[in-house]
MARVO-654342 format. One line per field, with one value per residue: residue in three letters; z, x, y of N, C-alpha, C, O in turn. Coordinates in pm, 1 decimal, always signed. Each point is the difference from the previous one (the first is absolute). Layout:
// MARVO-654342
type	(ALA;...)
n_c3	(Z;...)
n_c1	(X;...)
n_c2	(Y;...)
ca_c3	(Z;...)
ca_c1	(X;...)
ca_c2	(Y;...)
c_c3	(Z;...)
c_c1	(X;...)
c_c2	(Y;...)
o_c3	(Z;...)
o_c1	(X;...)
o_c2	(Y;...)
END
This chain:
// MARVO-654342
type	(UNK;UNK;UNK;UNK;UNK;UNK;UNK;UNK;UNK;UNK;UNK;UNK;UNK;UNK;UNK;UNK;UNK;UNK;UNK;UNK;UNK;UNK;UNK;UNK;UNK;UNK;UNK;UNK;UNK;UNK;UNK;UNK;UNK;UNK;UNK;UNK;UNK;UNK;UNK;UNK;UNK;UNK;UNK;UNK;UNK;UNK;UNK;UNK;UNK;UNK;UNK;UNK;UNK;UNK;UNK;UNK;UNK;UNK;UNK;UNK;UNK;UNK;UNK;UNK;UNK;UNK;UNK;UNK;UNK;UNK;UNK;UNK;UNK;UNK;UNK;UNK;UNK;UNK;UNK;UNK;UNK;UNK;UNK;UNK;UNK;UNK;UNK;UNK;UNK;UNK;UNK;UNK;UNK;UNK;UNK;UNK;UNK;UNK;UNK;UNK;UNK;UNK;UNK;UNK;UNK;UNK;UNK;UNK)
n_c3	(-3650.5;+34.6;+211.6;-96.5;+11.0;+184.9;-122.1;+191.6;-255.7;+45.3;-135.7;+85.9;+161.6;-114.7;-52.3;+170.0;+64.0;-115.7;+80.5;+193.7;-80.8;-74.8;+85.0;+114.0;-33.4;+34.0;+118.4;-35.2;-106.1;-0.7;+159.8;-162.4;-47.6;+67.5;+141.4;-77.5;-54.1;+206.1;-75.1;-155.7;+142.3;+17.3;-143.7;-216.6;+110.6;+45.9;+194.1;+211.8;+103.7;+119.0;+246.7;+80.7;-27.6;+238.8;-136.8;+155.9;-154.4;+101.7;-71.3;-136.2;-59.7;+18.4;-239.3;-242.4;+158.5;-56.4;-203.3;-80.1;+76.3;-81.4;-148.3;-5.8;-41.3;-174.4;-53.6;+123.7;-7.6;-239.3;-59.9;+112.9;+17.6;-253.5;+57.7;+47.0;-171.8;-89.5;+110.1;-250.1;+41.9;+137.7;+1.5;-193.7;+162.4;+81.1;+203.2;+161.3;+68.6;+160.6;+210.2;+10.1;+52.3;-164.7;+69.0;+100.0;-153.5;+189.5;-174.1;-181.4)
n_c1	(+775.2;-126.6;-15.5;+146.3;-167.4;+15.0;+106.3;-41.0;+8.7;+224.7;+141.2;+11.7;+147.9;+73.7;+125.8;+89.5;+201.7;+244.3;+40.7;+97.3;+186.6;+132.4;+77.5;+183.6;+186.9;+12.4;-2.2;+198.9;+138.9;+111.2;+6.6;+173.0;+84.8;+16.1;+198.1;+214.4;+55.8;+126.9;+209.6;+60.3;+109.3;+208.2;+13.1;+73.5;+224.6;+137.0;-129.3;+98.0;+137.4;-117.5;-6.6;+206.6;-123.9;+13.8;-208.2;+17.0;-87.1;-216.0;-174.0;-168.2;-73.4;-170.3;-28.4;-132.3;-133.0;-164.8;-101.7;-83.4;-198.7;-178.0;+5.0;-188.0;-174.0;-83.8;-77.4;-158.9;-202.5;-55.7;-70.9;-193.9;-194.7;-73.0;-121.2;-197.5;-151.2;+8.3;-211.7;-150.3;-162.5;-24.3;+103.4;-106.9;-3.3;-155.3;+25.3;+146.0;-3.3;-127.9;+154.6;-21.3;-145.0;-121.0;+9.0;-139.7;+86.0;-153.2;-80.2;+57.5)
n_c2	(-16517.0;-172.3;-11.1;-69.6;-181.6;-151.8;+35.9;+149.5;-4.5;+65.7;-129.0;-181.8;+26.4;-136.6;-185.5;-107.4;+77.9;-26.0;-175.1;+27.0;-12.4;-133.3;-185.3;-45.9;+38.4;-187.5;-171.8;+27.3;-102.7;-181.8;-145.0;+1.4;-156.9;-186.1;+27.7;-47.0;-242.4;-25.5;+140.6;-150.8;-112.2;+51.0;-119.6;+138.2;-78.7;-185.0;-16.3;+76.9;-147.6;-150.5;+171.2;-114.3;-253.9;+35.1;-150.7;-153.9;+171.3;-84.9;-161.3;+43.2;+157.6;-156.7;-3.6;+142.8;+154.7;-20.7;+114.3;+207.9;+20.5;-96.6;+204.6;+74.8;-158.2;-6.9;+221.4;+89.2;-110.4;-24.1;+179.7;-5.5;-37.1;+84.3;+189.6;-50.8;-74.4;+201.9;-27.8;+41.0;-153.3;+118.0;-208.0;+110.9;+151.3;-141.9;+52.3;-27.5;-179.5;-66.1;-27.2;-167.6;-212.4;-78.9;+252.8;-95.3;+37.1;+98.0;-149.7;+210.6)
ca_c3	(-50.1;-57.8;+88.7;-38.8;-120.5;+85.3;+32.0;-125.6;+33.3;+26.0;-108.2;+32.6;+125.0;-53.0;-93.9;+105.8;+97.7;-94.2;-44.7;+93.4;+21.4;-103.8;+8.8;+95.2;-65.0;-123.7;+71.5;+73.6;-153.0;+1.1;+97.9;+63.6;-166.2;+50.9;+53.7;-92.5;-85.7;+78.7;+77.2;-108.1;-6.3;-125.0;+35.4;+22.7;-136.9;-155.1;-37.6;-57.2;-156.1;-138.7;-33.4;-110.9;-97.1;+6.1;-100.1;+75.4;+12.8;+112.6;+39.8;-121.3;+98.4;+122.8;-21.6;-38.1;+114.3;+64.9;-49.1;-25.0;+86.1;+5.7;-11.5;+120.3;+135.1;-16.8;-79.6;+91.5;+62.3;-13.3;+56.1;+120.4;+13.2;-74.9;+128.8;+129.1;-60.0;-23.8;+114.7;-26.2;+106.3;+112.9;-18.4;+100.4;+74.6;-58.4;+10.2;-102.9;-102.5;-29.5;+42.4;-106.2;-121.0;-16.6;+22.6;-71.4;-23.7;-54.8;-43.2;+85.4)
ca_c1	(+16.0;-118.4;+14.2;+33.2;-83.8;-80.8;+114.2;+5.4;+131.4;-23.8;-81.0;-110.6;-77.9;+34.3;-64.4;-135.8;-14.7;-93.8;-180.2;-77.7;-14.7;-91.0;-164.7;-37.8;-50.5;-122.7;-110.0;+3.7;+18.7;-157.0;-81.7;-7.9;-92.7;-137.0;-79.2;-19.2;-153.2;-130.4;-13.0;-109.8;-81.6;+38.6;+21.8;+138.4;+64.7;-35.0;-113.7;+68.1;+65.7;-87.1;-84.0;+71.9;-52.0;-149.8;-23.4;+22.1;+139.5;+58.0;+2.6;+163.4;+104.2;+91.1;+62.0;+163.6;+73.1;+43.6;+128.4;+146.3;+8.0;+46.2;+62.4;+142.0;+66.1;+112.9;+173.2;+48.9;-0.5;+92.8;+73.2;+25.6;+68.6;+135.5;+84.5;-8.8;+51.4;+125.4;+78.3;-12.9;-95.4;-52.1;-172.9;-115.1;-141.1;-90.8;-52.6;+83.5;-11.6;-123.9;-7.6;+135.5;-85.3;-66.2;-150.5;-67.5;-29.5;-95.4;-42.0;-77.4)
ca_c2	(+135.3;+6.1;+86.5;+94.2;+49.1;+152.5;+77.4;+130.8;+97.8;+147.1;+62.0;-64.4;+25.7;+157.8;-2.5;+22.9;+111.0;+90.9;-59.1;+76.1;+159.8;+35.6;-27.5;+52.0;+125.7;-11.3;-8.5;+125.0;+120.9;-29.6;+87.7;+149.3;+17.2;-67.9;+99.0;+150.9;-31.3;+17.4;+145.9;+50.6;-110.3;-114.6;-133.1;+27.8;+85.7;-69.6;+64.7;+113.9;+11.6;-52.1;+97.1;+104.2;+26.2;-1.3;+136.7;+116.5;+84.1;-10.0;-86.4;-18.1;+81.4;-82.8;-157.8;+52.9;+30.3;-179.2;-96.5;+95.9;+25.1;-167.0;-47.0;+61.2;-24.6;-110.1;+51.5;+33.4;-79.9;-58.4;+132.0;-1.0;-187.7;-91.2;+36.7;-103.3;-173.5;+59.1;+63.4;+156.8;+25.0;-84.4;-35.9;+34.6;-127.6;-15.5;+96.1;+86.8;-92.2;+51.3;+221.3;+29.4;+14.5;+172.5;-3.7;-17.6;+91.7;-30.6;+141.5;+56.7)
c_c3	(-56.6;+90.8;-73.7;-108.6;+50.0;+50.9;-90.5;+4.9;+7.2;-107.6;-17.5;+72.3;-69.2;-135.7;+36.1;+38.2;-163.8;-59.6;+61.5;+16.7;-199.9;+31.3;+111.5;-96.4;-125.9;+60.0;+97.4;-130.0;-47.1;+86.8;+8.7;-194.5;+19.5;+96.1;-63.1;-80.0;+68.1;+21.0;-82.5;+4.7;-128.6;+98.7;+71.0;-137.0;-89.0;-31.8;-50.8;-140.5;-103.8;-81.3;-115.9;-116.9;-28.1;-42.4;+138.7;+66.1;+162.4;+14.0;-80.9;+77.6;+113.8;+8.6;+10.6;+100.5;+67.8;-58.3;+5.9;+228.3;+54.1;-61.4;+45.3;+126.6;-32.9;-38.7;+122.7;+78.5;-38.7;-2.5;+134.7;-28.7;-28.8;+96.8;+105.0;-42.2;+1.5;+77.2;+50.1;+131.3;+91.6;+1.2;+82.5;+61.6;-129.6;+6.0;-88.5;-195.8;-64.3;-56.5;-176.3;-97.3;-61.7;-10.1;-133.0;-73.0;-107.3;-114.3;+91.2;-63.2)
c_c1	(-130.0;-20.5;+15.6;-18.2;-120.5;+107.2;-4.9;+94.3;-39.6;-79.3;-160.3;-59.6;+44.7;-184.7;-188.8;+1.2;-73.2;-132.0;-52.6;+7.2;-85.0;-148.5;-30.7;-14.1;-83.2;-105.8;-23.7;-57.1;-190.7;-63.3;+7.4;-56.1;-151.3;-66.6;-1.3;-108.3;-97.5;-68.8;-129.5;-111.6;-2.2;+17.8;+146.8;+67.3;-98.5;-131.2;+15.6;+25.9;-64.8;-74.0;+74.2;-34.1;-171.4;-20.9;-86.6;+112.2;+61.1;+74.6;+182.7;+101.2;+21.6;+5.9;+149.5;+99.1;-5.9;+91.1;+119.5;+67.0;+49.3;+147.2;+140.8;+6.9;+7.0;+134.6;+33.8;+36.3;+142.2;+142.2;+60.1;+36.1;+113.5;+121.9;+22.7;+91.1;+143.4;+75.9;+38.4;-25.2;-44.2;-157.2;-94.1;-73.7;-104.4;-83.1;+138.0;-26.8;-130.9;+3.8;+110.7;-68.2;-31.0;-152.5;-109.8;-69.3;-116.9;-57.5;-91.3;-151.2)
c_c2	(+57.8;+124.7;+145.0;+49.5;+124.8;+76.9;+126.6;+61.1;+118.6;+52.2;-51.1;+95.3;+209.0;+6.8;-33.0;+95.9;+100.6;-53.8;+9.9;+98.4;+50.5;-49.5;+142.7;+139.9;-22.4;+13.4;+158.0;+117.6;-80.6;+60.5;+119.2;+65.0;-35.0;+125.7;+114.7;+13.9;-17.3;+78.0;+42.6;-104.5;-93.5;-142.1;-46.6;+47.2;-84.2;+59.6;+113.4;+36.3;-36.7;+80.1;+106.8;+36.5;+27.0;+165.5;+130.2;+68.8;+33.9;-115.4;-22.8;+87.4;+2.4;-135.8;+34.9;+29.3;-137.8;-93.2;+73.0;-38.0;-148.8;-20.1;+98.4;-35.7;-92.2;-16.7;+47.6;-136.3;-83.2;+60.8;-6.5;-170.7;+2.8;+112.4;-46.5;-72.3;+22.7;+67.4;+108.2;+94.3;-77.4;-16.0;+72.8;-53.0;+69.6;+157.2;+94.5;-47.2;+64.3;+184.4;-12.3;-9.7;+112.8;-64.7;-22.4;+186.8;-19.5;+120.3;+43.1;-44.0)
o_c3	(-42.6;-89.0;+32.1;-54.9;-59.5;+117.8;-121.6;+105.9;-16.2;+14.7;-56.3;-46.7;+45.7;-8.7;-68.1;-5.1;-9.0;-65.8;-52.3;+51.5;-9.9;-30.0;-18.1;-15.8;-63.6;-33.0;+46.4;+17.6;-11.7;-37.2;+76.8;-16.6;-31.6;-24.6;+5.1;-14.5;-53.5;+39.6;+41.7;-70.9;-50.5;+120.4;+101.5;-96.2;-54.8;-116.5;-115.7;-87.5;-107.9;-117.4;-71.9;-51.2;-106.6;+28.9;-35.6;+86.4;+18.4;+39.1;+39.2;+64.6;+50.7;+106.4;+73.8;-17.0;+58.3;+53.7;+40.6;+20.0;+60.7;+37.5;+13.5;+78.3;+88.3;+6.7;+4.7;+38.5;+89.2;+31.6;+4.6;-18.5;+76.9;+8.9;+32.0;+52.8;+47.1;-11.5;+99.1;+27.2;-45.7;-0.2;+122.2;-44.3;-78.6;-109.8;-111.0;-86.8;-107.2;-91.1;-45.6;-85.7;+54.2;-27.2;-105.3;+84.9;-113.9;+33.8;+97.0;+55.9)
o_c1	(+9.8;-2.1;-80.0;+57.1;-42.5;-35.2;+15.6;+50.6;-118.2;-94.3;-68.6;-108.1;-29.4;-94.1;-94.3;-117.7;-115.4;-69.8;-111.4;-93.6;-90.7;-94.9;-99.5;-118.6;-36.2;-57.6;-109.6;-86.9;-102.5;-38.5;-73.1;-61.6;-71.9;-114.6;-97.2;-69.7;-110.9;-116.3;-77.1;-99.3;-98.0;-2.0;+24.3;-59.5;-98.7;-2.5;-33.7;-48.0;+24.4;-32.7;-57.0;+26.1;-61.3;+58.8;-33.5;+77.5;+112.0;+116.0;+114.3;+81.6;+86.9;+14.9;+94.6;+110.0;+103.6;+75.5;+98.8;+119.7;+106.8;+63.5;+121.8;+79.3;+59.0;+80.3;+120.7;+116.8;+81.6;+92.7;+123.0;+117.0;+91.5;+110.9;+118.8;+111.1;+64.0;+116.1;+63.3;+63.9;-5.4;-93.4;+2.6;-42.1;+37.4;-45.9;-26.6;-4.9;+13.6;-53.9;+38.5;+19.2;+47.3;-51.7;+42.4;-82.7;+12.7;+13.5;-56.9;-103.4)
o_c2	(+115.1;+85.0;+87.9;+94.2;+99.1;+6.3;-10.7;+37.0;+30.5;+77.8;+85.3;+35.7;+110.4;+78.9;+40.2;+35.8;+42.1;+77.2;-5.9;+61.1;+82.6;+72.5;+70.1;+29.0;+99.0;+103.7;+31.6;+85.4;+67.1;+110.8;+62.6;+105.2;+94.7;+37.8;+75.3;+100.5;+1.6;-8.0;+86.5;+16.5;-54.7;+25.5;-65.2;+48.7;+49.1;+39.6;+25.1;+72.1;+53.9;-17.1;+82.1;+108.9;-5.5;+104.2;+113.0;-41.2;+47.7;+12.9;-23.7;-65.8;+70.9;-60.1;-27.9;-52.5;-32.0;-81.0;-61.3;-20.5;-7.5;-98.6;-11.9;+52.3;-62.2;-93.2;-23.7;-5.5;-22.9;-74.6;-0.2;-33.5;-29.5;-52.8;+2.0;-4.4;-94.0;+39.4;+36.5;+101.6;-114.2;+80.2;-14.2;-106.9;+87.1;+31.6;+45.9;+87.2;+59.0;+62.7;+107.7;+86.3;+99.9;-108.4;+47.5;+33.4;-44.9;+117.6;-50.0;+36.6)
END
């Protein structure tokens, strides 16, 4: 009977399907924060954001729009998941997933 210790139940193969699909949209909501901060030639968000408190008044006001902006798509991101997870909605491919984020809005 040792056999059936590799044996997965539905909930196993339920519970792999949502950890890939969260790695799979973490790594998506990363890459798509990393190019918004590219757009200015920062490194990515985390560079981005460090600048929130730098004593130049450009630089500070678009750390600030990097962190207020990082974190709505992350409130958007888990938003759409904990719906999928529930059944709320039908999982997006990765490009709908991305068009649903909000845009990085840079000062002027």
């Amino acid at each position: 009977m040792s056999f059936l210790k590799n044996v997965k139940t539905a909930a196993d193969l339920e519970q792999e399907r949502r950890d890939a699909l969260l790695q799979q949209l973490t790594n998506a909501v990363q890459a798509y924060l990393d190019a918004g901060a590219q757009e200015r030639a920062y490194d990515n968000i985390f560079t981005l954001c460090t600048y929130a408190t730098d004593p130049n008044p450009r630089f500070s006001a678009e750390g600030k729009a990097g962190v207020a902006w990082r974190g709505e798509v992350w409130e958007t991101c888990n938003t759409i998941l904990n719906d999928v997870l529930a059944g709320a909605r039908p999982e997006p491919t990765k490009e709908e997933f991305i068009a649903e984020l909000p845009a990085l809005g840079w000062p002027v």
